[in-house]
mmCIF file of the N, C-alpha and C atoms, coordinates in Angstrom:
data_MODEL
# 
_entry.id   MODEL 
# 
loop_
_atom_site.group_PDB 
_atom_site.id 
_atom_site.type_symbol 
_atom_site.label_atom_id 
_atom_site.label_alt_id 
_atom_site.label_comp_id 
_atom_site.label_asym_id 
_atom_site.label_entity_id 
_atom_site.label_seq_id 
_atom_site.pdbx_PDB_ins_code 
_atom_site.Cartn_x 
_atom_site.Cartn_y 
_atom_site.Cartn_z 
_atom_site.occupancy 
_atom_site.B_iso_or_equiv 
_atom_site.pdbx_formal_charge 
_atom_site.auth_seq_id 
_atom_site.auth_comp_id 
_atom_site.auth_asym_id 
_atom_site.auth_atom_id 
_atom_site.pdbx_PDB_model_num 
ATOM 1   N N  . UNK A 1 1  ? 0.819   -1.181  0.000  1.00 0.00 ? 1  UNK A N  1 
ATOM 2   C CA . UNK A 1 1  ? 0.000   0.000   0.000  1.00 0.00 ? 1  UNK A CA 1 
ATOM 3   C C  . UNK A 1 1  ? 0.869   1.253   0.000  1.00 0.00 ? 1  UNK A C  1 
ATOM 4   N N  . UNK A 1 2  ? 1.610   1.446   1.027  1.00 0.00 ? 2  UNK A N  1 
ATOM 5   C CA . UNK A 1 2  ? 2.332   2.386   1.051  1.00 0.00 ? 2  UNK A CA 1 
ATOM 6   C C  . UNK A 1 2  ? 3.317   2.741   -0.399 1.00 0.00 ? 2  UNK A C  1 
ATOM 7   N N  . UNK A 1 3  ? 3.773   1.656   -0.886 1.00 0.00 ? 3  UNK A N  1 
ATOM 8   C CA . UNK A 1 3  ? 4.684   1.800   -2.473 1.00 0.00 ? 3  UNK A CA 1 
ATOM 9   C C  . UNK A 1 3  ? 3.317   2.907   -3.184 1.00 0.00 ? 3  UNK A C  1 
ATOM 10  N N  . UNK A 1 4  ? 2.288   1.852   -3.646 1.00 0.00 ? 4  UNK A N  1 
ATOM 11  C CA . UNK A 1 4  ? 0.754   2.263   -4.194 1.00 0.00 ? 4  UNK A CA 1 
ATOM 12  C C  . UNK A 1 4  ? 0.460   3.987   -4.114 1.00 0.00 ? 4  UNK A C  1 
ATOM 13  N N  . UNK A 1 5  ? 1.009   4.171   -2.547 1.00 0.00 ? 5  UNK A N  1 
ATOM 14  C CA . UNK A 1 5  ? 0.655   5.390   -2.309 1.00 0.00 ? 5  UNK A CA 1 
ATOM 15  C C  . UNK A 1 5  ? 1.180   7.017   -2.761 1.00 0.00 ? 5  UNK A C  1 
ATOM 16  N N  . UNK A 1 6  ? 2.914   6.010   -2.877 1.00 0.00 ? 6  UNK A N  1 
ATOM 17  C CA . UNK A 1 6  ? 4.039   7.066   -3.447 1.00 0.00 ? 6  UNK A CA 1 
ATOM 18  C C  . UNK A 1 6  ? 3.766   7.260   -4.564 1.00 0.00 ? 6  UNK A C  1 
ATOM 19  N N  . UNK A 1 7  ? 3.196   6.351   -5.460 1.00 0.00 ? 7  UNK A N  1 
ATOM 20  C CA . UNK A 1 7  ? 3.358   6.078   -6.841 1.00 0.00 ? 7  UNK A CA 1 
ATOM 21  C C  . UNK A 1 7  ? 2.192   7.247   -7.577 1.00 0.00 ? 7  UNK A C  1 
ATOM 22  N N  . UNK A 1 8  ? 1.025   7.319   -6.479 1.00 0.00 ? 8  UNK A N  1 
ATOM 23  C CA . UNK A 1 8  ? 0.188   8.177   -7.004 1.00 0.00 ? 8  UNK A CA 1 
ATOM 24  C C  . UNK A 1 8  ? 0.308   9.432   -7.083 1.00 0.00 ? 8  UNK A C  1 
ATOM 25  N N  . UNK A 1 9  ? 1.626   9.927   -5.871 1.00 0.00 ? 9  UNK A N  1 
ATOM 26  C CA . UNK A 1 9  ? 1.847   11.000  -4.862 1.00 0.00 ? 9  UNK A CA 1 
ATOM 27  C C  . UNK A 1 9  ? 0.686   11.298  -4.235 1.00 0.00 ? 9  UNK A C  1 
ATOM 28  N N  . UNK A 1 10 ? 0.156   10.158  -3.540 1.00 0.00 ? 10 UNK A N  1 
ATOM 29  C CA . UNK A 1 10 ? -0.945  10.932  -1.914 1.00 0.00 ? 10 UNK A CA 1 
ATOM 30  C C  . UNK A 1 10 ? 0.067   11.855  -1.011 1.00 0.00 ? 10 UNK A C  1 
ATOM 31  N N  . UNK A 1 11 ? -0.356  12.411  -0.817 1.00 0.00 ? 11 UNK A N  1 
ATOM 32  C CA . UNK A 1 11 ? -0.326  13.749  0.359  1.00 0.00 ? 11 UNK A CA 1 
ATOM 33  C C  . UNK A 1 11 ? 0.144   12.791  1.652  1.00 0.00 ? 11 UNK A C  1 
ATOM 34  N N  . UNK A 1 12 ? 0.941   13.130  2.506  1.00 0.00 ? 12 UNK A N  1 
ATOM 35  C CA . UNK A 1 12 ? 1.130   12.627  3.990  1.00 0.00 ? 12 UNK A CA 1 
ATOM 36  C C  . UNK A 1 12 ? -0.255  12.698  4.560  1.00 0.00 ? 12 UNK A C  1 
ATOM 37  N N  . UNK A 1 13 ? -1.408  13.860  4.545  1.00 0.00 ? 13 UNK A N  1 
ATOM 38  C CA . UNK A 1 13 ? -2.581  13.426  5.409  1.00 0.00 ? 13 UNK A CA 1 
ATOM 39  C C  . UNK A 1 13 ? -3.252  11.959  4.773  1.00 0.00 ? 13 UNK A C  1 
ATOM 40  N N  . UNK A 1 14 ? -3.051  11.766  3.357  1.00 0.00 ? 14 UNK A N  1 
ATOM 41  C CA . UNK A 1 14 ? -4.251  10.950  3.264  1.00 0.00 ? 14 UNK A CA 1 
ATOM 42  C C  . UNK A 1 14 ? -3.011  9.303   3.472  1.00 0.00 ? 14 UNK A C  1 
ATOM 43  N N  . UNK A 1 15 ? -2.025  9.428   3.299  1.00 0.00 ? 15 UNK A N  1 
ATOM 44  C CA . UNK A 1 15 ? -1.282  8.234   4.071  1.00 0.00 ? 15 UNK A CA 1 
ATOM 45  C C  . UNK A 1 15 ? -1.476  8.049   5.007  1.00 0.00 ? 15 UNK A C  1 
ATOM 46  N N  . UNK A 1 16 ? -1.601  8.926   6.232  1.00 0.00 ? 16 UNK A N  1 
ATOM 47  C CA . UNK A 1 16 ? -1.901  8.837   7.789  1.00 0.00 ? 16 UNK A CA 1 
ATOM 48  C C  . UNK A 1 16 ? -2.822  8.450   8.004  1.00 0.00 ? 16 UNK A C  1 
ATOM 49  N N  . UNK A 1 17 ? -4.863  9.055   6.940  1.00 0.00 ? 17 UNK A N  1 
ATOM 50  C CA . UNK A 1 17 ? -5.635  9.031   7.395  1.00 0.00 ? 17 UNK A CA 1 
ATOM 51  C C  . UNK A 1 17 ? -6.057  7.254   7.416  1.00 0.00 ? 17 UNK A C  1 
ATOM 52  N N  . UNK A 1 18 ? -5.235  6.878   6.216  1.00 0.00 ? 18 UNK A N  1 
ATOM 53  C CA . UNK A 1 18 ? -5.841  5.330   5.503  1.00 0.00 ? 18 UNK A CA 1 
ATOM 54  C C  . UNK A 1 18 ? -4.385  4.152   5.955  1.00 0.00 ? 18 UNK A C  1 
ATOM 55  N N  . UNK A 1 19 ? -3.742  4.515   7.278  1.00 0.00 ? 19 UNK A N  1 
ATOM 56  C CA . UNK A 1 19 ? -2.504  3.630   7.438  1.00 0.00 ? 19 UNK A CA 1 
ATOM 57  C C  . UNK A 1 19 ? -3.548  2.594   8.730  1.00 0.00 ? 19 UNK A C  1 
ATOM 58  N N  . UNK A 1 20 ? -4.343  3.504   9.674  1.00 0.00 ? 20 UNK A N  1 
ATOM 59  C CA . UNK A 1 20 ? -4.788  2.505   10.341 1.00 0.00 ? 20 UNK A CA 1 
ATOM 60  C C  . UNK A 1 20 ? -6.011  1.510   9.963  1.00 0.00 ? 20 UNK A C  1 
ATOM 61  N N  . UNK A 1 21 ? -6.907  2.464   9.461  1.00 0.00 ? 21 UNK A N  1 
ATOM 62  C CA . UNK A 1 21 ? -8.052  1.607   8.401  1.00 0.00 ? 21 UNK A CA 1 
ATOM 63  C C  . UNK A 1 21 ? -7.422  -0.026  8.190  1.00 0.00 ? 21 UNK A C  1 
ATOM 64  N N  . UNK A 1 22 ? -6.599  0.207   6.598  1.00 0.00 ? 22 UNK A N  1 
ATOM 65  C CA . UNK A 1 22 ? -5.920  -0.292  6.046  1.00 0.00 ? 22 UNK A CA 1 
ATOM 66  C C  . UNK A 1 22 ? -5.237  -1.868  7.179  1.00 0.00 ? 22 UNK A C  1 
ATOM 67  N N  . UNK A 1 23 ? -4.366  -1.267  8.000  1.00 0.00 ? 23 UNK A N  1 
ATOM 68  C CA . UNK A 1 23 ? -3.988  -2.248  8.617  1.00 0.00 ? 23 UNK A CA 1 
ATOM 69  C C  . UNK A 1 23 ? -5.003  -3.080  9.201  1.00 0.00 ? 23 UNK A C  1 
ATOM 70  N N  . UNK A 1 24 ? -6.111  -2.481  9.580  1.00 0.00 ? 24 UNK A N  1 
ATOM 71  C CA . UNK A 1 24 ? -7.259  -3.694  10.071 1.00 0.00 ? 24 UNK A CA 1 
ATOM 72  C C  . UNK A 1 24 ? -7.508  -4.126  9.219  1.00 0.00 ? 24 UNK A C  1 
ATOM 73  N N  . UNK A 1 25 ? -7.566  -3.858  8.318  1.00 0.00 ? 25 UNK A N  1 
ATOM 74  C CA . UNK A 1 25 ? -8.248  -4.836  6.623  1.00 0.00 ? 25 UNK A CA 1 
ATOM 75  C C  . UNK A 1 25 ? -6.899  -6.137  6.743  1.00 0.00 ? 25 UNK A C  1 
ATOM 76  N N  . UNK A 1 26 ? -5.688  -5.779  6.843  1.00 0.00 ? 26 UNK A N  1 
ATOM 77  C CA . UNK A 1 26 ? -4.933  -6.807  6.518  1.00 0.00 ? 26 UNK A CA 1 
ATOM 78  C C  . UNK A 1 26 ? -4.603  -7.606  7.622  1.00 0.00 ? 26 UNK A C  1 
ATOM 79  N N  . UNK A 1 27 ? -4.960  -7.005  9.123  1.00 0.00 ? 27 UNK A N  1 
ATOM 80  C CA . UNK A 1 27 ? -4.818  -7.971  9.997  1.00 0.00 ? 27 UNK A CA 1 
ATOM 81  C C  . UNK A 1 27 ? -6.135  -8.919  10.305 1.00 0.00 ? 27 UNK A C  1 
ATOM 82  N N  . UNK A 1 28 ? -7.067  -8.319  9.860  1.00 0.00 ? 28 UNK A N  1 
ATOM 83  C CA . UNK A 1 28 ? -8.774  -9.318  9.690  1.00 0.00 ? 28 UNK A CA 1 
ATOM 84  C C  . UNK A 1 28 ? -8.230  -10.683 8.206  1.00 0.00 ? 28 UNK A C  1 
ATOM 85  N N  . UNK A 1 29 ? -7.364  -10.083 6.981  1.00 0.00 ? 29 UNK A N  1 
ATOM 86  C CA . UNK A 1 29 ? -7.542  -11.337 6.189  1.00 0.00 ? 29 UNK A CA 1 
ATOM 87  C C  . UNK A 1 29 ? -6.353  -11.998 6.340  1.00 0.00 ? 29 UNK A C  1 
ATOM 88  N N  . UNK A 1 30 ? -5.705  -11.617 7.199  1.00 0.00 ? 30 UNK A N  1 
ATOM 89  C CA . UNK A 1 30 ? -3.931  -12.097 7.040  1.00 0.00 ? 30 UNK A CA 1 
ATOM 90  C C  . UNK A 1 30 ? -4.532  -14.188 7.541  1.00 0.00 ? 30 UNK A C  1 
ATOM 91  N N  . UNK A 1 31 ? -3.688  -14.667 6.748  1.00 0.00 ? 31 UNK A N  1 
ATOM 92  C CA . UNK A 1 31 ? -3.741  -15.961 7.604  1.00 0.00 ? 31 UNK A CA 1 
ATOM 93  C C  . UNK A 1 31 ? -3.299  -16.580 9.310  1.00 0.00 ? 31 UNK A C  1 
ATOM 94  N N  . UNK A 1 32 ? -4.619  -17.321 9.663  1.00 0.00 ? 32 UNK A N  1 
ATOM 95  C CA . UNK A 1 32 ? -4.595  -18.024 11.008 1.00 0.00 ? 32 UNK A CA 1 
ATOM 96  C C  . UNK A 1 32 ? -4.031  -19.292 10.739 1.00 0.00 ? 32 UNK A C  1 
ATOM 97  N N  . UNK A 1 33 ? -3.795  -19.373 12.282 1.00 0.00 ? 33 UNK A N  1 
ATOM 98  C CA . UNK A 1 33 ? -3.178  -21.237 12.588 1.00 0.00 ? 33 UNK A CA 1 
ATOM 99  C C  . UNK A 1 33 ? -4.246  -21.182 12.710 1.00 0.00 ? 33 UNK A C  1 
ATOM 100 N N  . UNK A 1 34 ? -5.923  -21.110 12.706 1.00 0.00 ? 34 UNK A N  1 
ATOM 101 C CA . UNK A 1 34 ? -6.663  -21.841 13.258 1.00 0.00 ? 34 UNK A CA 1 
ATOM 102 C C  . UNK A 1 34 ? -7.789  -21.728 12.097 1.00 0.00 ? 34 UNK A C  1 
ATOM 103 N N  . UNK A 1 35 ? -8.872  -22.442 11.431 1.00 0.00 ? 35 UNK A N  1 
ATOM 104 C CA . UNK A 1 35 ? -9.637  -22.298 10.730 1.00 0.00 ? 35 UNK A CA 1 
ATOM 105 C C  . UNK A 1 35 ? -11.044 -21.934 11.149 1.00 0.00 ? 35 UNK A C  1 
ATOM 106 N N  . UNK A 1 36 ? -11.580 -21.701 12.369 1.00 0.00 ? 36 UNK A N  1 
ATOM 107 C CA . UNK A 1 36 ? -12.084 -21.549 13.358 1.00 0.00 ? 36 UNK A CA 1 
ATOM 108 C C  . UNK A 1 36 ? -12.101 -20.132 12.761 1.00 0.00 ? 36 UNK A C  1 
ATOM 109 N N  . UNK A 1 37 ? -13.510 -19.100 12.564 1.00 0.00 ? 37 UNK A N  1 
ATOM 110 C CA . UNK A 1 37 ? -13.468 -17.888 12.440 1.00 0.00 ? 37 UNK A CA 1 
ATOM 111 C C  . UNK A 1 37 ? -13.441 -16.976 13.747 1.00 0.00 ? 37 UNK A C  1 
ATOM 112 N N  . UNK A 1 38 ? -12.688 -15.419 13.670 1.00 0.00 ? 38 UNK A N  1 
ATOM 113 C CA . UNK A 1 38 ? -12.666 -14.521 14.324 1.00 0.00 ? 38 UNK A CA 1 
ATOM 114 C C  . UNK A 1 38 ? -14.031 -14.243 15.023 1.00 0.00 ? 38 UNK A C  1 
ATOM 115 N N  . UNK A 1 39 ? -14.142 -13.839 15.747 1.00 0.00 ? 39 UNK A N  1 
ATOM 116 C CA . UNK A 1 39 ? -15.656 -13.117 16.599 1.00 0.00 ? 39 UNK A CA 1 
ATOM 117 C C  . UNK A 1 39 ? -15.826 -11.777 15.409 1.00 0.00 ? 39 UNK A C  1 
ATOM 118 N N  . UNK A 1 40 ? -16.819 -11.987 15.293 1.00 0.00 ? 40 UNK A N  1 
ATOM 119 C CA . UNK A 1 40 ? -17.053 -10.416 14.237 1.00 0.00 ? 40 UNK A CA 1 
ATOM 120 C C  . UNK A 1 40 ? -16.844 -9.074  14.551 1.00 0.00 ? 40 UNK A C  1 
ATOM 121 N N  . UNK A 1 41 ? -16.395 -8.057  13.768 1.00 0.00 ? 41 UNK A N  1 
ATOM 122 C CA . UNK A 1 41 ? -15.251 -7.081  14.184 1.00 0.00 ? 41 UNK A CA 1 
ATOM 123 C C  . UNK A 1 41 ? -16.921 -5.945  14.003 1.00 0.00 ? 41 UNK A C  1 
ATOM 124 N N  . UNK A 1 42 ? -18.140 -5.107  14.627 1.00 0.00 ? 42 UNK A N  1 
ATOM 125 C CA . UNK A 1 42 ? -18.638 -4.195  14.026 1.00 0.00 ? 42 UNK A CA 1 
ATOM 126 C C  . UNK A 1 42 ? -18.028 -3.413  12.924 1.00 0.00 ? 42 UNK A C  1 
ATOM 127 N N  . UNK A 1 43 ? -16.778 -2.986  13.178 1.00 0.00 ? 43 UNK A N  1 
ATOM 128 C CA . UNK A 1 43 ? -15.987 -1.980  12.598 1.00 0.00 ? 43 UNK A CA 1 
ATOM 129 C C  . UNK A 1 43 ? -15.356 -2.784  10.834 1.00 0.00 ? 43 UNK A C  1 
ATOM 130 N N  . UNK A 1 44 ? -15.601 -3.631  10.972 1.00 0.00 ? 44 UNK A N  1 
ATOM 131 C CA . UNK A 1 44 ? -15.445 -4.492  9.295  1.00 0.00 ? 44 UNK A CA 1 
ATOM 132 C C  . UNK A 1 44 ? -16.671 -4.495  8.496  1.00 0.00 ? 44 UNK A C  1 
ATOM 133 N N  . UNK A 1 45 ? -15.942 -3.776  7.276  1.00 0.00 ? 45 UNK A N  1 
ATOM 134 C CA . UNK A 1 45 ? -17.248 -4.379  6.566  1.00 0.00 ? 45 UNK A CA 1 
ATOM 135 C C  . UNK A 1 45 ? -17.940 -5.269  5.784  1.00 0.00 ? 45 UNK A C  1 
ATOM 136 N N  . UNK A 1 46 ? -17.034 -6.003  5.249  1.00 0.00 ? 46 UNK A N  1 
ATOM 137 C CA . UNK A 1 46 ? -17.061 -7.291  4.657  1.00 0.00 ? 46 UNK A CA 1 
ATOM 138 C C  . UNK A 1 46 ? -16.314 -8.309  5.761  1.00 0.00 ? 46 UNK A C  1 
ATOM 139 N N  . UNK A 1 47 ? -16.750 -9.242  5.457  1.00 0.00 ? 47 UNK A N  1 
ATOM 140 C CA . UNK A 1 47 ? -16.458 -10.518 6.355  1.00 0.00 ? 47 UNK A CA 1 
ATOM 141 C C  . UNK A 1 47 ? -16.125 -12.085 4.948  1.00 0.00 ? 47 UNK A C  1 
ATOM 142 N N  . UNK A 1 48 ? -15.003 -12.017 5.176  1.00 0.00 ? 48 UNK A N  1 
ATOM 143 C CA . UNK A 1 48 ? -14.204 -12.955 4.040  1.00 0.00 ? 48 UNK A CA 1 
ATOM 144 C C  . UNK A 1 48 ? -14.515 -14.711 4.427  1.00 0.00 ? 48 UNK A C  1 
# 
């Protein structure tokens, strides 16, 4: 994301505003040891 971001030249606010968003998106699809789903996040909006 961050490469993605240089490439467009985003502004430092809109890197800052979309760094934490972003990281919940990739720590909700990143792979588990367990296949067993997460407790549901309100704050997600799709559920994979």
């Amino acid at each position: 994301m961050d490469e993605a971001l240089e490439r467009i030249g985003a502004s430092d606010e809109l890197k800052n505003m979309l760094k934490e968003p972003m990281f919940r998106v990739a720590d909700t699809v990143r792979n588990q040891d367990s296949s067993e789903p997460k407790p549901r996040d309100p704050n997600i909006i799709a559920v994979g």
